[in-house]
Backbone as numpy.savetxt, mean C-alpha at the origin, in Angstrom:
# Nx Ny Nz CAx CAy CAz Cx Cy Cz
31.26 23.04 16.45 30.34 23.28 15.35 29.34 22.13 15.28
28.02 22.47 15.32 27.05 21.52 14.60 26.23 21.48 13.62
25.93 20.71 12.87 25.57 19.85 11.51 24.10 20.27 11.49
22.91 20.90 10.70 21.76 20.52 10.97 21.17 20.20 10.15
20.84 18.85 10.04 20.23 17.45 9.33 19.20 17.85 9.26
18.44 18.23 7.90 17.22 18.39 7.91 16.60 17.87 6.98
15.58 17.05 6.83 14.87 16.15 6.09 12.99 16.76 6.29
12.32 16.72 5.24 10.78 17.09 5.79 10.22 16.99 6.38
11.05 15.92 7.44 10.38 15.01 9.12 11.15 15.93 9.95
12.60 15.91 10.09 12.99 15.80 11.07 14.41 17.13 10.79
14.21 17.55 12.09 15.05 18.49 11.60 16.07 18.16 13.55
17.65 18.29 13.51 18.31 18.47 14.79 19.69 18.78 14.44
19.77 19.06 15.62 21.98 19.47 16.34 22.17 18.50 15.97
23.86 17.64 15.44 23.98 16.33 15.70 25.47 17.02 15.11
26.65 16.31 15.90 28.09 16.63 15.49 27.84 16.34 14.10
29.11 16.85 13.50 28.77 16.44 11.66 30.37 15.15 11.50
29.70 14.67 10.35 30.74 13.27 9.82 31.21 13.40 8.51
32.20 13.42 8.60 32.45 13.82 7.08 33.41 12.36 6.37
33.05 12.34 5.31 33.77 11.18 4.81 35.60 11.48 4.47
36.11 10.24 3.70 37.94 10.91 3.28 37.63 11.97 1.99
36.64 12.41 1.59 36.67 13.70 0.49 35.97 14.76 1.45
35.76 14.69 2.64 35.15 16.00 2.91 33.83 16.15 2.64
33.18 15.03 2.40 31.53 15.65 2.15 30.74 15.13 3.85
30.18 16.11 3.97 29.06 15.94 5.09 28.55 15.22 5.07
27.92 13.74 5.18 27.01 12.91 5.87 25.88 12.84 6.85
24.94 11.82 6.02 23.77 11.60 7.15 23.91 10.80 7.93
24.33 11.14 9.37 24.61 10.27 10.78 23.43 8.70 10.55
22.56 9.84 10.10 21.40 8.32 10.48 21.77 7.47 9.26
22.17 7.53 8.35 22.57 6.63 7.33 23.85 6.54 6.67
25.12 7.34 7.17 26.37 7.26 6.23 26.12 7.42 5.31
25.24 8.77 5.08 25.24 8.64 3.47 24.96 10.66 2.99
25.50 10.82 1.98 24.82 12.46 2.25 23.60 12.50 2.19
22.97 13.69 2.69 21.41 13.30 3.20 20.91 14.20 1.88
21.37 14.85 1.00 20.83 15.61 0.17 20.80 14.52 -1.39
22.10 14.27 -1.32 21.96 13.95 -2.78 21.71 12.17 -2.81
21.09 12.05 -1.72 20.70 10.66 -1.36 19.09 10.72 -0.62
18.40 11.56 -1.49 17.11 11.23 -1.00 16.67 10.49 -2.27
15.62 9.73 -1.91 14.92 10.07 -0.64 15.16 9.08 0.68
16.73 8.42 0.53 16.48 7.38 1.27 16.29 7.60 2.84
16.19 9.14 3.39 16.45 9.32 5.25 14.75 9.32 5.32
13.86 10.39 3.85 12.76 9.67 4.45 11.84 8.72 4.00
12.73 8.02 3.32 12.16 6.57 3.22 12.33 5.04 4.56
13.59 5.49 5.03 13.86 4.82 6.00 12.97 3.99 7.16
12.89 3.43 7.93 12.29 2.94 8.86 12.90 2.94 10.14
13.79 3.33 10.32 14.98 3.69 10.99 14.44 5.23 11.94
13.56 5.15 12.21 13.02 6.65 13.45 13.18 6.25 14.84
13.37 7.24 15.83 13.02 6.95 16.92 11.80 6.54 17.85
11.13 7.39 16.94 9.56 7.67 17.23 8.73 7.17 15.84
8.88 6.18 15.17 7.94 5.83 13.90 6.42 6.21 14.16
6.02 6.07 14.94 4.27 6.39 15.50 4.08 7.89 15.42
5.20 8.87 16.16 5.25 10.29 15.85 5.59 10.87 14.45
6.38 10.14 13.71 6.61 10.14 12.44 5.44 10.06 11.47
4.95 9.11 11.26 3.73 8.97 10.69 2.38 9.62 10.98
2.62 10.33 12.10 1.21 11.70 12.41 1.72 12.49 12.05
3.38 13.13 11.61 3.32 14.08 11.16 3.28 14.33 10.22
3.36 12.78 9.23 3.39 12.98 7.76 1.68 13.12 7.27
0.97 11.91 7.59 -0.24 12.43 7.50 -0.92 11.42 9.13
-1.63 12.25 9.55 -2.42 12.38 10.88 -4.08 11.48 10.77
-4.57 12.22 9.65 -5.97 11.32 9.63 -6.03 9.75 9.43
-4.57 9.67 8.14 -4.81 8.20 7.68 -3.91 7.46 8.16
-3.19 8.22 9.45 -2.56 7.41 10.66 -3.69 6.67 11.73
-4.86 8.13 12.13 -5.37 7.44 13.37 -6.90 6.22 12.27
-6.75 6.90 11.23 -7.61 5.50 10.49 -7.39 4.05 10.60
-5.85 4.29 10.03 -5.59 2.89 10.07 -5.40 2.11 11.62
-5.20 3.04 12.81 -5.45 2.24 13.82 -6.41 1.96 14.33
-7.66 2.89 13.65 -9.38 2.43 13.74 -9.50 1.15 13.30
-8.72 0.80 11.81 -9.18 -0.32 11.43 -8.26 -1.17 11.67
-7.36 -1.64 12.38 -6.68 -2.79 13.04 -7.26 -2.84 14.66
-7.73 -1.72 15.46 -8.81 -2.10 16.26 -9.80 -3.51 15.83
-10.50 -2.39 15.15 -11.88 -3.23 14.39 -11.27 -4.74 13.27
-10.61 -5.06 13.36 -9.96 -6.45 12.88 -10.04 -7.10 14.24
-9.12 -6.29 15.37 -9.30 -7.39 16.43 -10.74 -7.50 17.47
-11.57 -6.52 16.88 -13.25 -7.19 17.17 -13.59 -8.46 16.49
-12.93 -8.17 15.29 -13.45 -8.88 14.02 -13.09 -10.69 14.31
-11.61 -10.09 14.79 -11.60 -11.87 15.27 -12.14 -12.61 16.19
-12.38 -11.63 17.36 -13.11 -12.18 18.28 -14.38 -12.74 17.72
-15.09 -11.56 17.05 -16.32 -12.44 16.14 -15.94 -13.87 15.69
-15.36 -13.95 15.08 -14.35 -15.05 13.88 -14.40 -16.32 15.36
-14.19 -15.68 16.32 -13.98 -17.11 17.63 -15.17 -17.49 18.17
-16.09 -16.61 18.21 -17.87 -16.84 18.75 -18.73 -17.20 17.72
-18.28 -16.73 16.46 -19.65 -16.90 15.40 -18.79 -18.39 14.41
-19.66 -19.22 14.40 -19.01 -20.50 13.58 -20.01 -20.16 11.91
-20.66 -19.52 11.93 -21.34 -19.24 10.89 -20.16 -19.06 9.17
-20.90 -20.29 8.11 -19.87 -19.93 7.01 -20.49 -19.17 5.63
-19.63 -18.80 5.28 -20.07 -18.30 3.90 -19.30 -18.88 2.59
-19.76 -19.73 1.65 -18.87 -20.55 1.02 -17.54 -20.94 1.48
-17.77 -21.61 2.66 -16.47 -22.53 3.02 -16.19 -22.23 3.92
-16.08 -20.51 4.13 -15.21 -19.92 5.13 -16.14 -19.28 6.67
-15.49 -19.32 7.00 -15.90 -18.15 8.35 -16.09 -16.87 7.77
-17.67 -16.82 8.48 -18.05 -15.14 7.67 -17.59 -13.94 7.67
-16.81 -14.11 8.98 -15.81 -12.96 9.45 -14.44 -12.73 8.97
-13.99 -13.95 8.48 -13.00 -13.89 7.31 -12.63 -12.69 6.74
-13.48 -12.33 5.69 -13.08 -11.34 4.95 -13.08 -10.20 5.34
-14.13 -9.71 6.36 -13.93 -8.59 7.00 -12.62 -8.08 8.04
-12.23 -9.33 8.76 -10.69 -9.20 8.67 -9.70 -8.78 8.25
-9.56 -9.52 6.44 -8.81 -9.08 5.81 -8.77 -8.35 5.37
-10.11 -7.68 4.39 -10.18 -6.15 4.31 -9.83 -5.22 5.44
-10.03 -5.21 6.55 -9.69 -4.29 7.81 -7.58 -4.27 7.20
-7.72 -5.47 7.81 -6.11 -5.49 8.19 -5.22 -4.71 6.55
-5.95 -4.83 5.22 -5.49 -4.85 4.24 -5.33 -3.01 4.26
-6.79 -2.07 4.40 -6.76 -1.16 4.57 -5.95 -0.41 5.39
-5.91 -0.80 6.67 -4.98 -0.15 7.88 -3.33 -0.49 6.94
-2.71 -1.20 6.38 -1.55 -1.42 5.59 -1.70 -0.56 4.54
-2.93 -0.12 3.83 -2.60 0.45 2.55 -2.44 1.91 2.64
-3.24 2.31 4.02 -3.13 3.80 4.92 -2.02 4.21 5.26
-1.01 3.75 6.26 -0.14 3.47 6.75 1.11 3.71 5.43
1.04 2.76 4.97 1.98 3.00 3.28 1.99 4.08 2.22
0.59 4.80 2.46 0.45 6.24 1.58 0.83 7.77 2.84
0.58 7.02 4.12 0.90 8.14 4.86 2.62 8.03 4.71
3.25 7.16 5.05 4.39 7.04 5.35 5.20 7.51 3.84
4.74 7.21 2.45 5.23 7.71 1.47 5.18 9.42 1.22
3.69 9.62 1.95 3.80 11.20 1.64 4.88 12.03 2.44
5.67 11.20 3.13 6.89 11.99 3.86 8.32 12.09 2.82
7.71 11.96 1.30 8.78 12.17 0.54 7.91 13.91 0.09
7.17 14.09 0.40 6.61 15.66 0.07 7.25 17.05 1.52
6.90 17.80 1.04 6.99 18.78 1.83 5.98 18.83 2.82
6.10 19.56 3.86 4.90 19.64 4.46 3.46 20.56 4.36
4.46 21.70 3.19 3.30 22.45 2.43 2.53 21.70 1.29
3.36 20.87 0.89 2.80 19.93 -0.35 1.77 18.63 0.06
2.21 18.03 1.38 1.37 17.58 2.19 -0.14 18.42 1.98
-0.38 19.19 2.65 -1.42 20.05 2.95 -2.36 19.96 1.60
-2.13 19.69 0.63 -2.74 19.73 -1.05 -3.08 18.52 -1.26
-2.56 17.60 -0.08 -3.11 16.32 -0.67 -4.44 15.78 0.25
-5.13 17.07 0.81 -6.03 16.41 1.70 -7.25 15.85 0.91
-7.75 16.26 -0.24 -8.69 15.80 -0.65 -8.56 14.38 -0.94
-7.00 14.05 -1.41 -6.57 12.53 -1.88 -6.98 11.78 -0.14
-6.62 12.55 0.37 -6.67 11.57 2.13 -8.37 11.00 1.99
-8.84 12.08 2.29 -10.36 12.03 2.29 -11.14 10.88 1.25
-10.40 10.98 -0.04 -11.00 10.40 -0.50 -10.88 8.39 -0.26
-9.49 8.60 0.06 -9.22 6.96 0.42 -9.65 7.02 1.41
-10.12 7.56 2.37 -10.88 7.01 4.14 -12.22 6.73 3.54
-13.16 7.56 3.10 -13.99 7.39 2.89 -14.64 6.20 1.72
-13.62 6.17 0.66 -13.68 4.65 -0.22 -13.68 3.66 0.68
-12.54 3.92 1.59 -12.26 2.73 1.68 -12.71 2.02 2.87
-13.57 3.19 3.73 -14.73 3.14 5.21 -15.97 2.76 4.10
-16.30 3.03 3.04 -17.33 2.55 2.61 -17.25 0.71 2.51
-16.02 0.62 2.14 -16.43 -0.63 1.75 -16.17 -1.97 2.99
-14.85 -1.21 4.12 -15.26 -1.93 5.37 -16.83 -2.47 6.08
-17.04 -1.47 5.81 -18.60 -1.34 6.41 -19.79 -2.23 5.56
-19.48 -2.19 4.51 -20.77 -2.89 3.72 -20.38 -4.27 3.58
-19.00 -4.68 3.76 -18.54 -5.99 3.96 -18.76 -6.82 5.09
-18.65 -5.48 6.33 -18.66 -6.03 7.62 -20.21 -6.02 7.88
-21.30 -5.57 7.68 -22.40 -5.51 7.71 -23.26 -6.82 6.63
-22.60 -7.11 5.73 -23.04 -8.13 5.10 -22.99 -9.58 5.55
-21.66 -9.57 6.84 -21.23 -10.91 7.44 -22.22 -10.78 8.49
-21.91 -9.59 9.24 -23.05 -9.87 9.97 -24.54 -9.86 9.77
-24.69 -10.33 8.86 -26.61 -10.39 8.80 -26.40 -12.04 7.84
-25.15 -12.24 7.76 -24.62 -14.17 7.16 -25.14 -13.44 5.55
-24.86 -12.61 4.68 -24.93 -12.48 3.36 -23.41 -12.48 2.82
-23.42 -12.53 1.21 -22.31 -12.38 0.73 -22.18 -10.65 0.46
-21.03 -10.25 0.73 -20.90 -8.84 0.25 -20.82 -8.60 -1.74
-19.37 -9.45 -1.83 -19.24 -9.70 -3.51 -20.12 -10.13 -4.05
-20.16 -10.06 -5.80 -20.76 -10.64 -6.51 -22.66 -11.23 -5.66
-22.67 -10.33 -4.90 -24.60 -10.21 -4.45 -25.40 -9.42 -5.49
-25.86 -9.89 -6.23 -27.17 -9.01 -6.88 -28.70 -9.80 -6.68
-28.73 -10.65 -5.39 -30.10 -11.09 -5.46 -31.09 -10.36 -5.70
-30.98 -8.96 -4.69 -32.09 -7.72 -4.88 -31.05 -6.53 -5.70
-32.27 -5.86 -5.94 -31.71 -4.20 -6.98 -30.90 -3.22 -5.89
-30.86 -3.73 -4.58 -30.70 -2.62 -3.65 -29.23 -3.42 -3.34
-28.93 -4.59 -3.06 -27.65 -5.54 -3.37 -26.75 -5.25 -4.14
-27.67 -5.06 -5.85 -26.83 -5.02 -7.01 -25.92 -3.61 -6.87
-26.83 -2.59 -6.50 -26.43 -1.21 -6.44 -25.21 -1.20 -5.44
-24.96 -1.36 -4.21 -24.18 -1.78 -3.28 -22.99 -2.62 -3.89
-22.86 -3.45 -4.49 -21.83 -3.88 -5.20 -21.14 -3.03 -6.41
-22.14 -2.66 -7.25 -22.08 -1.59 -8.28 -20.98 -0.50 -7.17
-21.69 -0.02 -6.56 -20.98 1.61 -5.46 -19.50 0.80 -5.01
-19.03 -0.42 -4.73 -18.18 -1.09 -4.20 -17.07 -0.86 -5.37
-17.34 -0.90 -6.74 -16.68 -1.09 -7.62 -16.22 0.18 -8.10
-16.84 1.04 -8.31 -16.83 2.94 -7.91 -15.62 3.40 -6.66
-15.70 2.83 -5.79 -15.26 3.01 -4.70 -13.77 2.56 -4.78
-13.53 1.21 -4.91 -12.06 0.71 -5.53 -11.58 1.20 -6.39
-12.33 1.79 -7.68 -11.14 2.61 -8.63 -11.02 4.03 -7.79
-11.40 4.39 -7.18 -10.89 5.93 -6.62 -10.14 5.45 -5.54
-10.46 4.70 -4.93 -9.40 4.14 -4.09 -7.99 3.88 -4.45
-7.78 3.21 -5.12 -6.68 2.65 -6.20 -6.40 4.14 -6.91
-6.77 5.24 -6.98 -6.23 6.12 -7.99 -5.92 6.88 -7.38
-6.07 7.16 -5.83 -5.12 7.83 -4.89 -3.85 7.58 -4.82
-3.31 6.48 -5.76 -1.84 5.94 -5.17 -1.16 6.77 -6.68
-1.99 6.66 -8.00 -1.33 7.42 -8.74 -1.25 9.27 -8.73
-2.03 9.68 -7.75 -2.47 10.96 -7.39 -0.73 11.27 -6.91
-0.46 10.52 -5.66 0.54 10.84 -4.82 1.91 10.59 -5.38
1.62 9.44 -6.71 2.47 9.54 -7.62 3.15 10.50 -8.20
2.15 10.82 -8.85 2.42 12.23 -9.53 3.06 13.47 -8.67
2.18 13.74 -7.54 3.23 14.82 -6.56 4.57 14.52 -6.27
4.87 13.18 -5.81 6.23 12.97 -5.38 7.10 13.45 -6.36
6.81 12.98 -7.85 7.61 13.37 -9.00 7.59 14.30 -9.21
5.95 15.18 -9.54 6.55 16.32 -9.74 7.38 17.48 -8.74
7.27 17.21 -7.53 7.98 18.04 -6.48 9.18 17.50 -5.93
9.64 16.16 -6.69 11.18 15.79 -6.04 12.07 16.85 -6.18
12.68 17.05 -5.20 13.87 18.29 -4.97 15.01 17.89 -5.75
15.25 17.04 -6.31 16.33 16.61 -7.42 16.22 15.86 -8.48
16.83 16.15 -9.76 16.62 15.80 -10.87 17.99 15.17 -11.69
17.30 14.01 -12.22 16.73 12.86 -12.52 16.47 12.21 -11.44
15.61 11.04 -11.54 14.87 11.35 -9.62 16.09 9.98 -9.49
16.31 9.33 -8.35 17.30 8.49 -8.28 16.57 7.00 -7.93
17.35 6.14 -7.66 17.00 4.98 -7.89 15.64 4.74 -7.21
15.64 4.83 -5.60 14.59 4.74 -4.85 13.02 5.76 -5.07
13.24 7.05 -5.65 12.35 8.17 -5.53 11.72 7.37 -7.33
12.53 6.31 -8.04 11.70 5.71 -9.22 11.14 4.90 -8.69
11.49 4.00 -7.97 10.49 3.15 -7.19 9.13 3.23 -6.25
9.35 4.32 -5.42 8.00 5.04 -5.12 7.26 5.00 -5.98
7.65 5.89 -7.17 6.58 6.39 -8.11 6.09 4.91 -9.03
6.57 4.13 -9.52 6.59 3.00 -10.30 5.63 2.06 -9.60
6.09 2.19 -8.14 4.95 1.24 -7.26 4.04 1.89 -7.27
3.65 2.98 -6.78 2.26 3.75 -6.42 1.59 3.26 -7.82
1.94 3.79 -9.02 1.25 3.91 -10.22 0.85 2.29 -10.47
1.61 1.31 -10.44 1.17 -0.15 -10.03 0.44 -0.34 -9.47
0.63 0.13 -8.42 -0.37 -0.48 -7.13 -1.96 0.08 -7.77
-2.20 1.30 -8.01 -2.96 2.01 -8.82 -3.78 1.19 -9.89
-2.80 1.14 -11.09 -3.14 0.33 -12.10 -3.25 -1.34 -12.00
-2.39 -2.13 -11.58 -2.62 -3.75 -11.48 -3.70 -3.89 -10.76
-4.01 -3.02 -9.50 -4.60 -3.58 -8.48 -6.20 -3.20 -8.75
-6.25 -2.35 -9.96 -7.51 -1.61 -10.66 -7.71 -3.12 -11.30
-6.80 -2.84 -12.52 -7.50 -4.02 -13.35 -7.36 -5.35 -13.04
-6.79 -6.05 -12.22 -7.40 -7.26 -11.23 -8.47 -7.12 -10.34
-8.78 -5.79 -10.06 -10.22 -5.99 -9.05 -11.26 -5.38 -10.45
-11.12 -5.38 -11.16 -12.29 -5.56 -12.21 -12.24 -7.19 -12.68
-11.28 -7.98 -12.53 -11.15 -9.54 -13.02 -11.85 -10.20 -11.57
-11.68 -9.62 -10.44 -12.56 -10.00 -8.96 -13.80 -9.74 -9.26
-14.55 -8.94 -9.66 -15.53 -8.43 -9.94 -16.74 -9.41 -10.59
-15.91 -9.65 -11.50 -16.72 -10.47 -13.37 -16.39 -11.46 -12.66
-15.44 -12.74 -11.98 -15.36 -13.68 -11.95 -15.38 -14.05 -10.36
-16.40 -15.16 -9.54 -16.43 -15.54 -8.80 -15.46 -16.36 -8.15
-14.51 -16.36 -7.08 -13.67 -17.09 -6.94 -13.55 -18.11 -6.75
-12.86 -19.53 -6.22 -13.42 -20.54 -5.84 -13.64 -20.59 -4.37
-14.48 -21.98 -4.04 -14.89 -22.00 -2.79 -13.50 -22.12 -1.79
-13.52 -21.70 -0.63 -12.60 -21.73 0.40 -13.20 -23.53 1.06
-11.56 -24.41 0.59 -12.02 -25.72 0.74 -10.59 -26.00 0.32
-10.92 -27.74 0.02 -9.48 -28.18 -0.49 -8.50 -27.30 -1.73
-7.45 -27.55 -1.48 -6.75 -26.86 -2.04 -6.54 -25.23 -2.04
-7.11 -25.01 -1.50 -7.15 -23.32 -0.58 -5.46 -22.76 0.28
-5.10 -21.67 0.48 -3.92 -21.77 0.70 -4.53 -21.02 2.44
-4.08 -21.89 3.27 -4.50 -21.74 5.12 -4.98 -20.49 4.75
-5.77 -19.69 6.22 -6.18 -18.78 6.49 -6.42 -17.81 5.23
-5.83 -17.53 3.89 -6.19 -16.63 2.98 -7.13 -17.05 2.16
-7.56 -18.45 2.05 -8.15 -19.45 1.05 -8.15 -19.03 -0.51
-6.83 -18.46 -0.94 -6.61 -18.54 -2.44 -6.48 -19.96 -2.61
-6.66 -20.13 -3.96 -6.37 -21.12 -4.97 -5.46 -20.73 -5.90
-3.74 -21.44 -6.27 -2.86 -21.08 -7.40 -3.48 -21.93 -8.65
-4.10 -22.61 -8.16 -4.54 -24.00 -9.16 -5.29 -23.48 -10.58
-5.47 -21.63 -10.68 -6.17 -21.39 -11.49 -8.30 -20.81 -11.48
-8.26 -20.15 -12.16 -10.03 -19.44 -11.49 -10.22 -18.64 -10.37
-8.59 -17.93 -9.67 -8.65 -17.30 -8.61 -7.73 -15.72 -8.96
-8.83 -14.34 -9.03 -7.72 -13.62 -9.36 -7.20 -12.90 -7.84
-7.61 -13.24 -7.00 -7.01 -12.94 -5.57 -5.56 -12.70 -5.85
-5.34 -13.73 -5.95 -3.62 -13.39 -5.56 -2.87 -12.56 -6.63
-3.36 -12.21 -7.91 -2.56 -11.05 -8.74 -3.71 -9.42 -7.85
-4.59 -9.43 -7.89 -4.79 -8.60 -6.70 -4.05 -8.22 -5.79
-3.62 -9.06 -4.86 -2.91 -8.74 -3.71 -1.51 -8.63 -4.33
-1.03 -8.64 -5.08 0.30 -8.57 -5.91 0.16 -7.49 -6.02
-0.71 -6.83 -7.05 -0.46 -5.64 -7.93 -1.49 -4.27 -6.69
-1.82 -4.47 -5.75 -2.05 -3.62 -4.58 -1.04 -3.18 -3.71
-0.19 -4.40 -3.40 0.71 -3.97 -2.70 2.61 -3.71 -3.74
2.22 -3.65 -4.65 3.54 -2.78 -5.67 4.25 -1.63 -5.07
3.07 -0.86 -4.27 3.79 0.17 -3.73 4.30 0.23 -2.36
4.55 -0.96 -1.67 5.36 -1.59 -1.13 6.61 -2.06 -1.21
6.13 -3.24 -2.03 7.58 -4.05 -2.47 8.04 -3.41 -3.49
8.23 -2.56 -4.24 9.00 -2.27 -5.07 9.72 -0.55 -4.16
9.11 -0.11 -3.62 10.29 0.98 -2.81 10.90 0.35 -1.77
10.77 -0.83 -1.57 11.63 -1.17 -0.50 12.75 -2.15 -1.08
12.36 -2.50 -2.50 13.38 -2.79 -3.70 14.52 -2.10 -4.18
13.85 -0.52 -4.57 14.36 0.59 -4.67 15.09 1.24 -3.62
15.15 1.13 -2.40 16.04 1.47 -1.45 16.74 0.57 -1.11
16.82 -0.49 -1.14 18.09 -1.65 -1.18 19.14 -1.19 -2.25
18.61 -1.13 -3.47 19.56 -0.97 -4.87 20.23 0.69 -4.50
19.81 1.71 -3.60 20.48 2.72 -4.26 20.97 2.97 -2.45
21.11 2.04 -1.58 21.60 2.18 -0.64 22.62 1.37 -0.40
22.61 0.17 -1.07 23.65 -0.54 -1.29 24.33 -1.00 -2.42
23.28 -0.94 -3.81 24.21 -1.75 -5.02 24.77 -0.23 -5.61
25.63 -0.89 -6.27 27.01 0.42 -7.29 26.05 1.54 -8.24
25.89 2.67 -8.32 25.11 3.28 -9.79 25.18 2.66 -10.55
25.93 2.11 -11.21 26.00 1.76 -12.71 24.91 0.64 -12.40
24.71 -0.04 -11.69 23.62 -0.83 -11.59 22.51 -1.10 -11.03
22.48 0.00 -10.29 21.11 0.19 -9.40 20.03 0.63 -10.39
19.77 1.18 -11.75 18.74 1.66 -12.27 18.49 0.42 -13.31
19.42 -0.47 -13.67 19.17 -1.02 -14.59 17.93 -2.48 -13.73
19.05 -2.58 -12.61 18.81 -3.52 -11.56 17.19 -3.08 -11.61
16.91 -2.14 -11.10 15.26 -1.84 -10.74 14.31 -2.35 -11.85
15.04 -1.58 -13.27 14.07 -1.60 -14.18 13.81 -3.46 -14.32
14.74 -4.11 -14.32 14.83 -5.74 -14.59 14.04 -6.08 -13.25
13.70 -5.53 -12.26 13.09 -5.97 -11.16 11.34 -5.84 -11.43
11.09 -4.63 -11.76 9.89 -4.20 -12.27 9.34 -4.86 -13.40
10.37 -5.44 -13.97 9.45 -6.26 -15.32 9.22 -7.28 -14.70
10.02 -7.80 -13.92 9.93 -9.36 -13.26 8.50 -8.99 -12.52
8.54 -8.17 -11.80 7.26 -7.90 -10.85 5.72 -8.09 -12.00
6.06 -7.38 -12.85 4.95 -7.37 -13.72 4.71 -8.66 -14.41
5.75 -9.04 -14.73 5.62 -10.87 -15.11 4.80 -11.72 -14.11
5.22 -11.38 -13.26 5.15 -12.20 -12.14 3.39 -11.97 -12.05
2.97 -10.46 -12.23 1.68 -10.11 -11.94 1.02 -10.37 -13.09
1.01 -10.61 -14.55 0.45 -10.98 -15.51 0.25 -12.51 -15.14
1.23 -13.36 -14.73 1.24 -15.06 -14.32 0.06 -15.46 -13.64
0.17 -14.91 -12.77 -1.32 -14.68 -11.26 -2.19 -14.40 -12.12
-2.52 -13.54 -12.84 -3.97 -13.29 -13.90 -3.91 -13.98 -14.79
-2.98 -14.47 -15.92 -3.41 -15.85 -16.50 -3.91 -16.69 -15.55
-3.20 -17.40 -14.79 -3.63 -18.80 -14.28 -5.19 -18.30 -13.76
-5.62 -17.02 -13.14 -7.05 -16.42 -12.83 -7.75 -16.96 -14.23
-7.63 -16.60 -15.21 -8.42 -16.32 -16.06 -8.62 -17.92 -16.95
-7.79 -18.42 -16.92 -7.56 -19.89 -16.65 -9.04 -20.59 -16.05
């Protein structure tokens, strides 16, 4: 007799395992694969992760390897052009935006493999809309280094101001794709009350969404400091205060670190404490992300 393990990725033969009560198990995780999602497709644990992630979503797979390409142009620039822009190498930021995007692609494709693959299909407008936010603003960043201008906070000319203005347009729809996919995961989880990890998805996305909104409106209004002493290597934040960078990069990537929070607690800690555990994790996170915007605002 064989077992067939089927998850919204992956479907195969595989002998079956049963525990000392007789329940069926997921080979790939010792764990039942039903009443333990979403952890088989939350996992990282594939044979094929690269085939995995085209089948969950395909466009904002081969995107994000457009833009980790175009990072490693970017450095090469970064090694030929000595040209600075307050402090830094002009190519700097276009870097990090590249590399930041190809991660934030990658993380919404790989989450939408908690959907169906018909439910997939409904989220193309959400796809579209983060390539295109977020190709807008590669481009006007990377086009600003190369001609030695600042991209941020530029309003020398009306045609500048507007371009920054569209930049800021562009990040909240960007950022509101993560509560879009939010919302689907929840409302289409195949089991109810959703469990430890399938709260963490959703808790991060809507974070990542919201913190990473209203810290890039505190990026916006406030100029950062110069990339110089006291700068932290290669990222040139400042903790010292007047920098909201780093609650930015906090509250962007939520929907990261907190499902990979959420699948620790409900793959390894006891029920009775895996939900409480999260919720005490999530306030800390948010502490932690209010701290970074005081000392900013500071």
């Amino acid at each position: 007799m064989l077992l067939t393990v089927s998850t919204f990725d992956y479907k195969m033969q595989i002998p079956p395992t049963f525990t000392s009560e007789g329940v069926i198990v997921d080979p790939f995780l010792n764990i039942p694969p039903v009443t333990q999602w979403p952890l088989p497709d939350l996992s990282l644990r594939h044979a094929t992760p690269w085939s995995t992630l085209l089948a969950r979503q395909r466009l904002l797979t081969w995107f994000a390897l457009v833009m980790l390409g175009c990072a490693a142009v970017a450095v090469v620039m970064a090694v030929l052009d000595d040209r600075l822009i307050r402090g830094a190498n002009l190519w700097l930021k276009p870097i990090k935006f590249m590399l930041s995007t190809a991660v934030f692609a990658l993380t919404t494709a790989w989450l939408m493999g908690l959907l169906a693959p018909a439910q997939r299909q409904k989220m193309r407008g959400m796809v579209w809309v983060l390539i295109v936010t977020a190709l807008f603003e590669v481009i006007y960043i990377t086009v600003a280094a190369a001609v030695g201008t600042e991209s941020h906070h530029n309003t020398r000319t009306p045609f500048a101001a507007i371009l920054f203005g569209l930049m800021a347009v562009a990040a909240v729809a960007l950022t509101a794709t993560q509560g879009i996919l939010a919302w689907a995961i929840w409302r289409n989880a195949p089991v109810t009350p959703l469990p430890v990890a399938a709260q963490a998805v959703v808790v991060g996305l809507v974070l990542s969404g919201l913190l990473g909104t209203v810290s890039g409106f505190l990026l916006g209004g406030q100029q950062p400091p110069l990339y110089g002493e006291g700068a932290l290597p290669l990222l040139g934040w400042h903790l010292t205060g007047g920098d909201g960078r780093p609650a930015h990069f906090l509250g962007l990537h939520a929907h990261q670190l907190l499902p990979l929070f959420g699948f620790c607690l409900q793959r390894y800690a006891s029920p009775v404490i895996a939900t409480p555990a999260l919720w005490t994790g999530i306030m800390a996170y948010m502490g932690m992300w209010w701290g970074l915007m005081w000392l900013a605002l500071g």
